[in-house]
N, C-alpha and C positions, 0 to 999 in steps of 0.2 A: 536571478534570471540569467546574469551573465557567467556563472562561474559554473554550470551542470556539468559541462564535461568532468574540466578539472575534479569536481569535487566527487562526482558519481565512478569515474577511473584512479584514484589516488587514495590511499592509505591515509586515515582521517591520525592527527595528533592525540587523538586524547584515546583513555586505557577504557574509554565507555563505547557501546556500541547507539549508535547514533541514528534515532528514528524520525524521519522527514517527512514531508508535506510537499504540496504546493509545485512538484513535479508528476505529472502522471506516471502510475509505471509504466501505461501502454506507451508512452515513451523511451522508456527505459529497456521493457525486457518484453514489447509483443502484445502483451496481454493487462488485463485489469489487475488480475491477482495481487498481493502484496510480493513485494518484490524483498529477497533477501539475497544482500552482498555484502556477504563478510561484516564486516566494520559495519556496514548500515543497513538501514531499512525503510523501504518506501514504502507508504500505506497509502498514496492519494490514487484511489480507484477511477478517477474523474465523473464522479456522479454527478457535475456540473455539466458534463459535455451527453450525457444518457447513456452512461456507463455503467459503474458499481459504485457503491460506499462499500467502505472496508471496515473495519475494528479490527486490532491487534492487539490479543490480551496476554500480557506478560506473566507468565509463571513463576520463574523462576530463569536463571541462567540457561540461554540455551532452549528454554522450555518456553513454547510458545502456543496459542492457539488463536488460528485466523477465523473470522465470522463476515461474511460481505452480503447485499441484499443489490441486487437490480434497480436501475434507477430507469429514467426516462424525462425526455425536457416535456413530453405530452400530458405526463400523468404523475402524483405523487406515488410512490412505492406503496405497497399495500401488502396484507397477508398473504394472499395468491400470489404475490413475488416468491416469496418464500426465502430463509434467510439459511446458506450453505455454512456449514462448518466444516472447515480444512484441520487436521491437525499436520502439525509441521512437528 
């Protein structure tokens, strides 16, 4: 909670690219979307707040593909949500 700048502005040590939680991206970069920076990557859509849940499925190096569904603090998600696929 206390190191987000630091850690979301600075070049992470290790040779893996580093996927995170527990920061919203609408914090980060605007929007719900999965957020990708370099070295990392934020998946927390804040579906807690009535936002999105994310999924980010890993391919391969480099190869990604994001899946998120609409959430709400009113209502559970449903199939009328409808569930977006992004390819990145």
């Amino acid at each position: 909670m206390y190191i987000k700048e630091p850690f979301l502005n600075h070049p992470t040590t290790v040779d893996k690219i580093v996927v995170f939680g527990h920061t919203k991206a609408m914090d980060i970069h605007g929007k719900a979307d999965v957020w990708f920076g370099g070295d990392k990557i934020g998946i927390d859509g804040g579906c807690a707040y009535g936002l999105q849940l994310n999924c980010l499925e890993i391919r391969g190096k480099n190869d990604y593909a994001v899946y998120s569904v609409n959430c709400s603090h009113h209502e559970q998600p449903s199939e009328a949500d409808g569930i977006v696929l992004k390819k990145r």
